[in-house]
N, CA, C and O atoms as CSV, one atom per row, in Angstrom:
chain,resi,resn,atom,element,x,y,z
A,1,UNK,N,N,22.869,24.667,4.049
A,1,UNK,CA,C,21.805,25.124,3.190
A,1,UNK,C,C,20.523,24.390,3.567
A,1,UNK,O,O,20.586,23.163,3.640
A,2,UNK,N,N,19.195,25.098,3.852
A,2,UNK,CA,C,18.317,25.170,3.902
A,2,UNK,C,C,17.265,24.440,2.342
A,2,UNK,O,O,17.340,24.868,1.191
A,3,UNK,N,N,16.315,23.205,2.865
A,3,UNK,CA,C,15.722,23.099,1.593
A,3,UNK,C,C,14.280,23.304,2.175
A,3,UNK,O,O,14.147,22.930,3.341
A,4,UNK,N,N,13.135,23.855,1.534
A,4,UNK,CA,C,11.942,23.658,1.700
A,4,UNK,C,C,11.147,23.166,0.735
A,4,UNK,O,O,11.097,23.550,-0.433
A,5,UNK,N,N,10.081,21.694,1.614
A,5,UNK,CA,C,10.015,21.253,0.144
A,5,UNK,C,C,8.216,21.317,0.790
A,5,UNK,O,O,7.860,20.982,1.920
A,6,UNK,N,N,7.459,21.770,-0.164
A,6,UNK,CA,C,6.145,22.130,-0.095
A,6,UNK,C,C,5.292,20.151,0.318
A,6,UNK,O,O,5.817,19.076,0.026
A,7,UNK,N,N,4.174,20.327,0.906
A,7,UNK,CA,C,3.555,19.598,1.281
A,7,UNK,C,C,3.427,18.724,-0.237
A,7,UNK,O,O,3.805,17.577,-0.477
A,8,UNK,N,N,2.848,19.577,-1.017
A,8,UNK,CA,C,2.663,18.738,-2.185
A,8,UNK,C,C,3.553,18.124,-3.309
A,8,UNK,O,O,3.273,17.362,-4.234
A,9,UNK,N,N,4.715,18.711,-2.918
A,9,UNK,CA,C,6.226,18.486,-3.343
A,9,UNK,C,C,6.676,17.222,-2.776
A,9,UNK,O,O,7.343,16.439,-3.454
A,10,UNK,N,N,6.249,16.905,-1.197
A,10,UNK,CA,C,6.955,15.755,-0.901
A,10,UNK,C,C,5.860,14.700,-1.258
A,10,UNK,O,O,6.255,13.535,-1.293
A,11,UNK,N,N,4.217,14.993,-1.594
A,11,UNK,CA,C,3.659,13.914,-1.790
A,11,UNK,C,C,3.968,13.748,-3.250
A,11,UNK,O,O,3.263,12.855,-3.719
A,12,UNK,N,N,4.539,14.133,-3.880
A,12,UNK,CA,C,4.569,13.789,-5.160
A,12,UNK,C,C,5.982,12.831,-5.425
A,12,UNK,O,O,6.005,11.956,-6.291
A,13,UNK,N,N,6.961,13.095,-4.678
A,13,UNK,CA,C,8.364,12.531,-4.316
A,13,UNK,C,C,8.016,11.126,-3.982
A,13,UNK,O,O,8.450,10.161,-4.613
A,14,UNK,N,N,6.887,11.023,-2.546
A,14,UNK,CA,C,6.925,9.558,-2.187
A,14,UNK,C,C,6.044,8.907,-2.836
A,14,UNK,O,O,5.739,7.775,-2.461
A,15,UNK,N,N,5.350,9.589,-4.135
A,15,UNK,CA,C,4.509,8.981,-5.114
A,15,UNK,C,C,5.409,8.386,-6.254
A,15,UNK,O,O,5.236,7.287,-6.780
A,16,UNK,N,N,6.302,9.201,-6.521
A,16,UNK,CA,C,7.560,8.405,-7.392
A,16,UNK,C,C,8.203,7.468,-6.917
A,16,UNK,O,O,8.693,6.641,-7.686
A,17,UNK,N,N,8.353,7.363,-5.664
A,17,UNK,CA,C,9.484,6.562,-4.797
A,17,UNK,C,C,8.103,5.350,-5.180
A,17,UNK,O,O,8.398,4.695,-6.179
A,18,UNK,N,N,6.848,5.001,-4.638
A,18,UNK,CA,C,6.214,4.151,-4.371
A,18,UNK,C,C,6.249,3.364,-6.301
A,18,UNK,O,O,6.562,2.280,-6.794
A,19,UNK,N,N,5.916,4.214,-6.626
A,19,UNK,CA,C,5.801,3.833,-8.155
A,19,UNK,C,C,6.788,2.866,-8.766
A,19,UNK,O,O,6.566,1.778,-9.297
A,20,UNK,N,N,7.920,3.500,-8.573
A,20,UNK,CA,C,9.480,2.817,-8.044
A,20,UNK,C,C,9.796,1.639,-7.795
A,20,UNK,O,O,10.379,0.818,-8.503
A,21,UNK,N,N,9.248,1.531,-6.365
A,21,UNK,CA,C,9.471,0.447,-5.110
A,21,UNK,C,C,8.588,-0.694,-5.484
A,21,UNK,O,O,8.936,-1.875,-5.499
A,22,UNK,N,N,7.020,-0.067,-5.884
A,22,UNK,CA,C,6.154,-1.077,-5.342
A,22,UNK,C,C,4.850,-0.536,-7.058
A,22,UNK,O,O,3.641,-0.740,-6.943
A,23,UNK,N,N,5.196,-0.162,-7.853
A,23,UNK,CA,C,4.184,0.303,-8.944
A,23,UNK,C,C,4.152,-1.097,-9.981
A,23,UNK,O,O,3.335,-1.121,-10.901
A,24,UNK,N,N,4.674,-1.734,-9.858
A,24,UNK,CA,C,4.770,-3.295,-11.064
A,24,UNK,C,C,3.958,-4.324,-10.039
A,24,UNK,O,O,4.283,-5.504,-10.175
A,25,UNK,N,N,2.870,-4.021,-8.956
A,25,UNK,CA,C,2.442,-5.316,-8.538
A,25,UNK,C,C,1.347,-5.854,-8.916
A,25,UNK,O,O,0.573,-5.077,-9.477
A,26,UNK,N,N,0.892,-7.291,-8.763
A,26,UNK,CA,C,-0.039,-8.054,-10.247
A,26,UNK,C,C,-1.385,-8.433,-9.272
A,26,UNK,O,O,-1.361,-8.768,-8.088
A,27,UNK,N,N,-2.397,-8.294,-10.034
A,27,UNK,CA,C,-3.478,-8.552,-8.733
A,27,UNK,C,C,-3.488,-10.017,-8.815
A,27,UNK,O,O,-3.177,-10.653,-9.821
A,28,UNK,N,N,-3.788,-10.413,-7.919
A,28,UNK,CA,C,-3.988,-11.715,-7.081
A,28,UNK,C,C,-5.335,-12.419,-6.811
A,28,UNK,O,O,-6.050,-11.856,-5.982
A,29,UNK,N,N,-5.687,-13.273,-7.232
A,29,UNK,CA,C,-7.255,-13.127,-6.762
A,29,UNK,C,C,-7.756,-15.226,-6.224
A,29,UNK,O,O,-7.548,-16.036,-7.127
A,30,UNK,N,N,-8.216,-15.684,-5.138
A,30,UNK,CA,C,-8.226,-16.898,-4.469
A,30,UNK,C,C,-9.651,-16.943,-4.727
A,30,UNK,O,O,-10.068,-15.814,-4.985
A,31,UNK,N,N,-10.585,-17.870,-4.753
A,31,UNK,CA,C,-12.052,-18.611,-4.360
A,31,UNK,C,C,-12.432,-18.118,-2.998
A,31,UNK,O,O,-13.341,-17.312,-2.801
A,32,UNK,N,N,-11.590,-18.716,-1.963
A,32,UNK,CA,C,-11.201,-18.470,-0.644
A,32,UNK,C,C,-12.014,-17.404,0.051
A,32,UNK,O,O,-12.777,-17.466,1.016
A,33,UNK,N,N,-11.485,-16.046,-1.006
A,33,UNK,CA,C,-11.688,-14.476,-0.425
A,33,UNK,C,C,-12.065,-14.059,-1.345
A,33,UNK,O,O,-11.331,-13.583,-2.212
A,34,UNK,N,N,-13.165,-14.112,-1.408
A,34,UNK,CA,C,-13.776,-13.451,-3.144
A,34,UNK,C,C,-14.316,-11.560,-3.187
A,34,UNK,O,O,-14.903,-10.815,-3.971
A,35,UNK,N,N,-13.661,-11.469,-1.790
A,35,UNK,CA,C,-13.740,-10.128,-1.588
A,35,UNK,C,C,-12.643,-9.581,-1.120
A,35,UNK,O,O,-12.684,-8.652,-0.314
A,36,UNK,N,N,-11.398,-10.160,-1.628
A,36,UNK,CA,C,-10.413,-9.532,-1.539
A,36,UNK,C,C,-9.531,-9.697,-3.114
A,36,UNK,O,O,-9.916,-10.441,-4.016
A,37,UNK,N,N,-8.399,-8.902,-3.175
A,37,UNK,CA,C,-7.632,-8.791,-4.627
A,37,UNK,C,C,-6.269,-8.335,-3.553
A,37,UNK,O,O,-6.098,-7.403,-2.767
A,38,UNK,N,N,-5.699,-9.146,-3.849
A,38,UNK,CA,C,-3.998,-9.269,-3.478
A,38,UNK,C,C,-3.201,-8.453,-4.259
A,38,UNK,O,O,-3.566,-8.527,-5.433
A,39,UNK,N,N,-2.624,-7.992,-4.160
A,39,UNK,CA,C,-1.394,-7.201,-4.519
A,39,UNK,C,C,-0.332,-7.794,-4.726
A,39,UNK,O,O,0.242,-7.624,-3.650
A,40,UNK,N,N,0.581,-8.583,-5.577
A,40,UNK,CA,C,1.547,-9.163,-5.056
A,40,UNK,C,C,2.848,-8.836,-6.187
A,40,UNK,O,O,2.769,-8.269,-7.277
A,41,UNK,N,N,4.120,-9.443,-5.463
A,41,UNK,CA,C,5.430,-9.426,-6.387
A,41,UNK,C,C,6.229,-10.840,-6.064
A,41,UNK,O,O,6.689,-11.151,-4.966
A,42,UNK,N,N,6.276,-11.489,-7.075
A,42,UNK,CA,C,7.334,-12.939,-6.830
A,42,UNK,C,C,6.385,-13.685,-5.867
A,42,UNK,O,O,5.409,-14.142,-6.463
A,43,UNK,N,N,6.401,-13.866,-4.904
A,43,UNK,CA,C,5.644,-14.518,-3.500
A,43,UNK,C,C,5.764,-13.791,-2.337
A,43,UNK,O,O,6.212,-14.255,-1.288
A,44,UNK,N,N,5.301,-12.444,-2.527
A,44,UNK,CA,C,4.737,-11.523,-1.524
A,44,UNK,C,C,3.801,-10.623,-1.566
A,44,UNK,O,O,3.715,-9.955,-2.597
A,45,UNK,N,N,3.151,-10.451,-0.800
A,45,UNK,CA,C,1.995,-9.742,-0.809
A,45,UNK,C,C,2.268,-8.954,-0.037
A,45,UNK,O,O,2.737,-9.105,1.091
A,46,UNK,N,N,1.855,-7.569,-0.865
A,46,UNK,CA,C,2.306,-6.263,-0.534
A,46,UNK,C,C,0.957,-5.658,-0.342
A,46,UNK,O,O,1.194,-4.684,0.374
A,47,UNK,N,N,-0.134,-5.680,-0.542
A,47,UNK,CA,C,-1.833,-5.185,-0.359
A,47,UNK,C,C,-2.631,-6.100,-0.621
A,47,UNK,O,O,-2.394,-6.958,-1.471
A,48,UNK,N,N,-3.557,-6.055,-0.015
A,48,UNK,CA,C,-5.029,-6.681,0.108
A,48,UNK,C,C,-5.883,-5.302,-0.338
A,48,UNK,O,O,-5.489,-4.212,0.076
A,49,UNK,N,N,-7.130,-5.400,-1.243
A,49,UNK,CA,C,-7.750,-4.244,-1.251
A,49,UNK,C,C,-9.232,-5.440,-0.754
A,49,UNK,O,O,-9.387,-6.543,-1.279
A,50,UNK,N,N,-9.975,-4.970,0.124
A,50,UNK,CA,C,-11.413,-5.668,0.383
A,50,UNK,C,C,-12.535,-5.068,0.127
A,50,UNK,O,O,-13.228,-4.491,0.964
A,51,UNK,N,N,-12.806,-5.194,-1.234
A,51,UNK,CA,C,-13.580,-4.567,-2.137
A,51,UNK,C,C,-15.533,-4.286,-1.313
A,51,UNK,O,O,-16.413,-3.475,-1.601
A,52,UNK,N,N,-15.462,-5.510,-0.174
A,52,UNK,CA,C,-16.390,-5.340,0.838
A,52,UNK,C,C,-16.487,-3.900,1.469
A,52,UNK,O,O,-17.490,-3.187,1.517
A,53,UNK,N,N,-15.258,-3.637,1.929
A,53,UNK,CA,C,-15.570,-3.148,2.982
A,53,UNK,C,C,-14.570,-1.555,2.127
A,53,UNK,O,O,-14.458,-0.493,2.739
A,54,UNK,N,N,-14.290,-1.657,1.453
A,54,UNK,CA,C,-13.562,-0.386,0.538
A,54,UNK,C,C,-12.358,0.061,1.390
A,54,UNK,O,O,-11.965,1.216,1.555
A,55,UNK,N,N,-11.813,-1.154,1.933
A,55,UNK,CA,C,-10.224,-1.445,2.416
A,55,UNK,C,C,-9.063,-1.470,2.451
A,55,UNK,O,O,-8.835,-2.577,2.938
A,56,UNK,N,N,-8.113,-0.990,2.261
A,56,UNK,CA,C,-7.048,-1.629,1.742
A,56,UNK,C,C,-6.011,-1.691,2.699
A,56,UNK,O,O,-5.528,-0.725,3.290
A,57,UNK,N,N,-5.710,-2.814,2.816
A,57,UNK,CA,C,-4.337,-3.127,4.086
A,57,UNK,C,C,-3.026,-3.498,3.469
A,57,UNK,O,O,-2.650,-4.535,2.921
A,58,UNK,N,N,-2.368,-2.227,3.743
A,58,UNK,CA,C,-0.790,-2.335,3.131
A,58,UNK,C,C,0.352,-3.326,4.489
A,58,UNK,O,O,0.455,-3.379,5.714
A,59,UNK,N,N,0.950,-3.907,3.357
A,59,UNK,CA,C,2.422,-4.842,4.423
A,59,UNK,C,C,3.322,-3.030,4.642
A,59,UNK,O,O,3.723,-2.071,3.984
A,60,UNK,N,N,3.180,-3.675,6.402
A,60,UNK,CA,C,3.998,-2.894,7.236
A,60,UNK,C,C,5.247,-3.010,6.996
A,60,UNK,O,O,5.887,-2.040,6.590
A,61,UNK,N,N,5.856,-4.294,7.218
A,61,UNK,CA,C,6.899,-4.284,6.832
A,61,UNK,C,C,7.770,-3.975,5.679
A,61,UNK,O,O,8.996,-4.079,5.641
A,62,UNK,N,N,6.990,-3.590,4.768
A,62,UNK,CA,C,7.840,-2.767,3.802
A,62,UNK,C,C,6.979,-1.775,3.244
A,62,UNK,O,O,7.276,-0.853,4.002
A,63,UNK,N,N,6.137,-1.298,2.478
A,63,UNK,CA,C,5.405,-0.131,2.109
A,63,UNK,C,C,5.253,1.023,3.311
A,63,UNK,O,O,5.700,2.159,3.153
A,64,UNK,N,N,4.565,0.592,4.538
A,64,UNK,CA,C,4.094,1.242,5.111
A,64,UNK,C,C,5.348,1.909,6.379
A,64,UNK,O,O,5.120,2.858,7.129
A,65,UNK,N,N,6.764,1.037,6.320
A,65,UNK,CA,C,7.338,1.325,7.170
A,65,UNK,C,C,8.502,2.154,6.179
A,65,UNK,O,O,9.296,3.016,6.555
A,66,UNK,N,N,8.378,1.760,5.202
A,66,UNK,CA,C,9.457,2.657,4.064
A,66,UNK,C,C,8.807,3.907,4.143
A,66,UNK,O,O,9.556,4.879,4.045
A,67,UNK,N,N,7.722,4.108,4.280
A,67,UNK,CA,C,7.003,5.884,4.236
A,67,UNK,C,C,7.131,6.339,5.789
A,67,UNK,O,O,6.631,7.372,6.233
A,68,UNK,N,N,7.844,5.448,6.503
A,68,UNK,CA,C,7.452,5.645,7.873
A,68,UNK,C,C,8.813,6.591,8.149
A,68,UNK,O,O,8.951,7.763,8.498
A,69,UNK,N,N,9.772,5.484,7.813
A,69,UNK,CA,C,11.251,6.097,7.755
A,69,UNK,C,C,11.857,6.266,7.158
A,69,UNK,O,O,12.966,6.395,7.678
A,70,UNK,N,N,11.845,6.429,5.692
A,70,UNK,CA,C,12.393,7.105,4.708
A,70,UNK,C,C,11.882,8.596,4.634
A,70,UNK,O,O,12.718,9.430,4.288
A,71,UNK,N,N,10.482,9.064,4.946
A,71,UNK,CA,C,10.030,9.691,4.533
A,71,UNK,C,C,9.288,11.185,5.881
A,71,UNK,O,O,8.871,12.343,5.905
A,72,UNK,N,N,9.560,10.067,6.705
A,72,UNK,CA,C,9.154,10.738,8.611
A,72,UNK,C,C,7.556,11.249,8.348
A,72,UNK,O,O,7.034,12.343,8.562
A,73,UNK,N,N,7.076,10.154,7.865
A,73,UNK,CA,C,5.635,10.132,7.655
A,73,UNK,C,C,4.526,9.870,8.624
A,73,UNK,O,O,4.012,8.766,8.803
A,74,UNK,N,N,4.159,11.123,9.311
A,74,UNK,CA,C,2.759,10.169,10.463
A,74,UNK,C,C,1.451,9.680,9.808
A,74,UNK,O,O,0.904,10.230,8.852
A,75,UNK,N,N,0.895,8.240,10.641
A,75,UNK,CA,C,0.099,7.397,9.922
A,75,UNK,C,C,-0.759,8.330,9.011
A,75,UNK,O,O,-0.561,7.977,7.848
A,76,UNK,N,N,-1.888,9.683,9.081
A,76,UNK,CA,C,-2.490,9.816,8.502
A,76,UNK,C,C,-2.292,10.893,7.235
A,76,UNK,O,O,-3.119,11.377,6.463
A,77,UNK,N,N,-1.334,11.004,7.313
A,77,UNK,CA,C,0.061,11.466,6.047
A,77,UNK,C,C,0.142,10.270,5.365
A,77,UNK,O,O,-0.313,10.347,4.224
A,78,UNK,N,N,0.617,9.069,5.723
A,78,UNK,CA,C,0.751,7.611,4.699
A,78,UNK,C,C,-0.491,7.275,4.377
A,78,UNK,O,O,-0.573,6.737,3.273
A,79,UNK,N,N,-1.716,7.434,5.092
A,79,UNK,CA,C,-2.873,7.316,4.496
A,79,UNK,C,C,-3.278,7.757,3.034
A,79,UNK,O,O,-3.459,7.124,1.994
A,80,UNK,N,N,-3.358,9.253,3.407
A,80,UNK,CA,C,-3.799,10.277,2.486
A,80,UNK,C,C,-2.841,9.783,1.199
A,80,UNK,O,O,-3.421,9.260,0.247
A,81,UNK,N,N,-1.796,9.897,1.169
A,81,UNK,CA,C,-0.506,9.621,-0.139
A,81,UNK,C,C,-1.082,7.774,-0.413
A,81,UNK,O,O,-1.468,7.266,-1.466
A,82,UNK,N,N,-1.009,7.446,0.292
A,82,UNK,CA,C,-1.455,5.955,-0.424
A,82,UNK,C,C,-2.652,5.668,-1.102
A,82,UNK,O,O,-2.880,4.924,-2.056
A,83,UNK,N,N,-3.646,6.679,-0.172
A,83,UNK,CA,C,-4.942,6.279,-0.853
A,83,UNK,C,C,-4.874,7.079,-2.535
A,83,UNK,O,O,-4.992,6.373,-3.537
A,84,UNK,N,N,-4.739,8.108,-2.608
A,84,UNK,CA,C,-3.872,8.667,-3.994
A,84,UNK,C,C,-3.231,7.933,-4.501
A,84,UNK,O,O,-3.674,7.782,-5.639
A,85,UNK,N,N,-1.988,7.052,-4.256
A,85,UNK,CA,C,-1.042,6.548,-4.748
A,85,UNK,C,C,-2.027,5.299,-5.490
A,85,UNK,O,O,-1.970,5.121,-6.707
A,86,UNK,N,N,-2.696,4.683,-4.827
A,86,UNK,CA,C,-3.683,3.256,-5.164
A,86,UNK,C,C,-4.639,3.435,-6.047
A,86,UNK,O,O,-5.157,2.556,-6.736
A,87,UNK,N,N,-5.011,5.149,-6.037
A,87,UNK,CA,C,-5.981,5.153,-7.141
A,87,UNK,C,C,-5.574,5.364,-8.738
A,87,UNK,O,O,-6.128,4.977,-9.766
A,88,UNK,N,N,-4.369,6.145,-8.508
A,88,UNK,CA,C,-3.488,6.699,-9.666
A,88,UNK,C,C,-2.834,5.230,-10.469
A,88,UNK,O,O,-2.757,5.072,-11.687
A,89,UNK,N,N,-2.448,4.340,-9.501
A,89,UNK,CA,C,-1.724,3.208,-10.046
A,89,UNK,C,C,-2.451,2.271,-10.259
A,89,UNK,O,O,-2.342,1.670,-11.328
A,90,UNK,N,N,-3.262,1.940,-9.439
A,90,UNK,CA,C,-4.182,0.535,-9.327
A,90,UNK,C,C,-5.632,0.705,-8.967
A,90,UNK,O,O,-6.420,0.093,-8.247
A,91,UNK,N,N,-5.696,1.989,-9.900
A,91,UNK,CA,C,-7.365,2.142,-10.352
A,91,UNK,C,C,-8.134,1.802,-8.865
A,91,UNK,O,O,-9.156,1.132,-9.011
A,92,UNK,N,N,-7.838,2.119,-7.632
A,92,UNK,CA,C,-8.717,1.268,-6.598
A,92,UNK,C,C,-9.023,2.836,-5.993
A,92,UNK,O,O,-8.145,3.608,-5.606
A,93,UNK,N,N,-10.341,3.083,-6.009
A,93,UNK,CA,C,-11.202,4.361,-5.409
A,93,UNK,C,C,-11.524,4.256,-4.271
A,93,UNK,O,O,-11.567,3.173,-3.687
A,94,UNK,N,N,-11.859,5.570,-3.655
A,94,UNK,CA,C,-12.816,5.230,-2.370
A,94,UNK,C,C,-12.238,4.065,-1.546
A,94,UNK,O,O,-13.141,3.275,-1.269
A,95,UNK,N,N,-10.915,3.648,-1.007
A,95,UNK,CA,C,-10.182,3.075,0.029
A,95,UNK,C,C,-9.740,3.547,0.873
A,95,UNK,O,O,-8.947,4.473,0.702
A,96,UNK,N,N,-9.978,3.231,1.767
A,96,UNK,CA,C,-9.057,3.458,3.536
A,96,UNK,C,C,-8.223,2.811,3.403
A,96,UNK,O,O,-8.587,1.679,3.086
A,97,UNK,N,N,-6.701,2.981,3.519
A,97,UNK,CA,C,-5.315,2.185,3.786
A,97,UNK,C,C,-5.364,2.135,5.369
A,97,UNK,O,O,-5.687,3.052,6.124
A,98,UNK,N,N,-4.939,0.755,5.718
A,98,UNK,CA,C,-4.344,0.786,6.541
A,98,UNK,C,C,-3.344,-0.364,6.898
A,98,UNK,O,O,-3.379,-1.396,6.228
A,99,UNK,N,N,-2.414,-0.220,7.976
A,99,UNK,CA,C,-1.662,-1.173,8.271
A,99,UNK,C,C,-2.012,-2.250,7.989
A,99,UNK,O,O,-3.242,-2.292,8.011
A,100,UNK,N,N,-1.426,-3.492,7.636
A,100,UNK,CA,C,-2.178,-4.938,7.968
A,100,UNK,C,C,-1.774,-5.602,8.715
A,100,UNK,O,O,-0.617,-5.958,8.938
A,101,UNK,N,N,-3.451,-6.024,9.556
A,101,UNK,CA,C,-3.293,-7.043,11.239
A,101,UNK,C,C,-2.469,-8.140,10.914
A,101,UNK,O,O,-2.280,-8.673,9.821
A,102,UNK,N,N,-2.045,-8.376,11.940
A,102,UNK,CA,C,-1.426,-9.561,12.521
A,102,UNK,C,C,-1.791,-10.644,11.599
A,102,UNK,O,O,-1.084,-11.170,10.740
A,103,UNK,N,N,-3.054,-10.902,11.926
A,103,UNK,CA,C,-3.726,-12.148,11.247
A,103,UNK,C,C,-3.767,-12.078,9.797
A,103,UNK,O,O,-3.859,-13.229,9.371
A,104,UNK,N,N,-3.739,-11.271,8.902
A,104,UNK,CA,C,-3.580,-10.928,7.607
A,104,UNK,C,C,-2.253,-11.199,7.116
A,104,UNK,O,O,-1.925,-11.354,5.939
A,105,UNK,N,N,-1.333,-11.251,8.414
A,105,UNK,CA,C,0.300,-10.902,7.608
A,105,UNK,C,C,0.452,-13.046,7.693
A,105,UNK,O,O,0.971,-13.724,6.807
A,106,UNK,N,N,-0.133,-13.562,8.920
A,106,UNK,CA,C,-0.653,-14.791,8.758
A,106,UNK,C,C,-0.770,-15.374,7.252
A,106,UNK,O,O,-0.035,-16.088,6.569
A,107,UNK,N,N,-1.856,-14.835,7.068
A,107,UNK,CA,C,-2.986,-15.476,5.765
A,107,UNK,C,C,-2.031,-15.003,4.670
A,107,UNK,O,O,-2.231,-15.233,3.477
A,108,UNK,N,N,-0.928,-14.295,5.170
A,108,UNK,CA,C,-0.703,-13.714,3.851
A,108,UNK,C,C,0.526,-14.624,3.512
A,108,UNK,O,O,0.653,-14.926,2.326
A,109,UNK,N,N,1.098,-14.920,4.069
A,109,UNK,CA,C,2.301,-15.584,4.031
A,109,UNK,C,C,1.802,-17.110,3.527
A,109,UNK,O,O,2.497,-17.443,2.567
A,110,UNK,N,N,1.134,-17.806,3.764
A,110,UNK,CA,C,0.223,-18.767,3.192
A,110,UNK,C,C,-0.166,-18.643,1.974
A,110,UNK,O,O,0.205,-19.511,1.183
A,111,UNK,N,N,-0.900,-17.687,1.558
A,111,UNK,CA,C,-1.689,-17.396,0.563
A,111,UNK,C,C,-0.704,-17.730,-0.496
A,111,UNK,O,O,-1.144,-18.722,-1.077
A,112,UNK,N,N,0.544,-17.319,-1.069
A,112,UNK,CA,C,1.108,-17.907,-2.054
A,112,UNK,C,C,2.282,-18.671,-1.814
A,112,UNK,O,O,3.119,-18.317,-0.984
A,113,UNK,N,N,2.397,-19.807,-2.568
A,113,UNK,CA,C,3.438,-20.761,-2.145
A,113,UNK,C,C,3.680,-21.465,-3.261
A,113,UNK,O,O,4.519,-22.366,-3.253
């Protein structure tokens, strides 16, 4: 059996799934980076939003790779659904998602301890 599930059918699916997975996270906020707001759960940081630059860099290793392969999502498919997903949940407008660099996953692992 055959399922077809409409474009807006599956963004609404990995909008529940995210809500789910990752919808209870607490903003975060350092001196440090006064233009950034952390995303976090327990001692991980799951987003940075950089209110500078109207940013937001999601952890690859789990948000961005759970839509990757749970969901057979290409990057500007996880874009579009996240940037929705961020405004619906965490009030954050007008953001570009994207992966987060190297050096961020750095700072990030630091950042709470």
């Amino acid at each position: 059996m055959k399922y077809i599930i409409t474009e807006s059918k599956l963004e609404n699916v990995v909008i529940k799934y995210l809500n789910k997975m990752y919808g209870d996270l607490e903003e975060y906020r350092i001196n440090k980076h006064p233009d950034s707001v952390y995303f976090v759960k327990g001692k991980k940081v799951y987003m940075e939003h950089n209110s500078k630059r109207e940013l937001l860099y999601v952890d690859y290793d789990t948000i961005w790779k759970d839509l990757t392969d749970t969901f057979l999502l290409e990057y500007d498919e996880i874009q579009s659904i996240i940037t929705k997903w961020a405004e619906e949940t965490y009030n954050l407008r007008y953001v570009t998602p994207h992966e987060q660099l190297p050096i961020a996953k750095i700072r990030w692992d630091r950042l709470i301890k």
